[in-house]
C-alpha positions in Angstrom: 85.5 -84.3 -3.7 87.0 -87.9 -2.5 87.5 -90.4 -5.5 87.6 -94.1 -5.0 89.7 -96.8 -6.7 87.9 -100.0 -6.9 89.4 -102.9 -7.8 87.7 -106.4 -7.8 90.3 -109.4 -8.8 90.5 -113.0 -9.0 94.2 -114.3 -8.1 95.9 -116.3 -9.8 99.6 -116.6 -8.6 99.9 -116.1 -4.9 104.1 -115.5 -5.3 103.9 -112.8 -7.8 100.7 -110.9 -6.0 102.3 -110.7 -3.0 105.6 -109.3 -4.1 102.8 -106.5 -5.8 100.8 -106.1 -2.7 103.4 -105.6 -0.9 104.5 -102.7 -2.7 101.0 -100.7 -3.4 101.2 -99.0 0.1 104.3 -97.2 -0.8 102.7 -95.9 -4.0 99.7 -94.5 -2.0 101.4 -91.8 0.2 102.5 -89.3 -2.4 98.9 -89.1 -3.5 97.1 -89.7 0.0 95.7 -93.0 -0.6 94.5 -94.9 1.9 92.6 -98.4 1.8 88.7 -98.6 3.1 89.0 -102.1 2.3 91.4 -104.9 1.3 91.0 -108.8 0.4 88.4 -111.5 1.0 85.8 -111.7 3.0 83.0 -111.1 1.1 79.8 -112.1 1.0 77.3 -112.4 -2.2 74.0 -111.4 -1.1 72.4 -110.6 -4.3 73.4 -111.1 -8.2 76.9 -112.7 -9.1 80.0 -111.9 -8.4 83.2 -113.6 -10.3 86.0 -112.4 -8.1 87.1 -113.6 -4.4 89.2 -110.4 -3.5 88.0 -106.5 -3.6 90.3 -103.5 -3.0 89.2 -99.9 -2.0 91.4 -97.3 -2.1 90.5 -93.6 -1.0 91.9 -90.7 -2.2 91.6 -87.2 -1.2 89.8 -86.6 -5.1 90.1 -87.9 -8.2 92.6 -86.4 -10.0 95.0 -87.8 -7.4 93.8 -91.0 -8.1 94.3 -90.4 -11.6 97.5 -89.3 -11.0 98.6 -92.5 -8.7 97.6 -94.8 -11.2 100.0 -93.0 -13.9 102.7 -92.6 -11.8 106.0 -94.3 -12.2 105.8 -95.9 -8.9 102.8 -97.6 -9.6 103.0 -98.5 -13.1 106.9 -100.0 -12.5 104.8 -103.0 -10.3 101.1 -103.2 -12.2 102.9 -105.7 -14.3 103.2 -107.9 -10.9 99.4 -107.5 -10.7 98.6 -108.1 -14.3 100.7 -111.7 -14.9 98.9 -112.5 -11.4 95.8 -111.7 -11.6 92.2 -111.2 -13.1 89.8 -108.3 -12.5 88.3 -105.3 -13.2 89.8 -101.9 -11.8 88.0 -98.4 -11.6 88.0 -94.6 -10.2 84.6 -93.9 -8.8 83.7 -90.1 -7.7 82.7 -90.2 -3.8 79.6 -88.3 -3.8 76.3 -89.6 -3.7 73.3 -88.1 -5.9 
């Protein structure tokens, strides 16, 4: 079953979140990530919503999202993306009930 990484962020240092954007897509291909979605251009229709960016990041289930989000690749730049940023990050399972 496909798994979902969600990640919905408020930046707050352009310099240091682009050298860590920059970087995430090479962290992805071990684990077949691949983004549905990334940056602006939302639009609140209903409720409230703090942050201006949302990420969505596929993967083939989620144990390789799990497994992305430990790895060394990724955790030797989420420093870049916690000194430059605010949010909230999750794994969501991709089936609908």
């Amino acid at each position: 079953m496909k798994a979902f990484v969600v990640a919905a962020e408020t930046v707050k240092d352009e310099t240091l979140f682009a050298a860590y954007r920059k970087q995430v897509p090479g962290t992805l291909e071990p684990f077949e990530g691949r983004f549905v979605t990334r940056g602006g251009g939302l639009t609140l229709i209903e409720g409230e919503w703090p942050h201006s960016r949302l990420v969505i990041i596929e993967f083939p289930s989620r144990a390789a999202a799990e497994a992305w989000y430990r790895s060394h690749e990724y955790q030797s730049i989420i420093k870049l993306r916690h000194d430059s940023s605010v949010g909230n990050l999750v794994i969501v399972d991709g089936h609908v009930d």
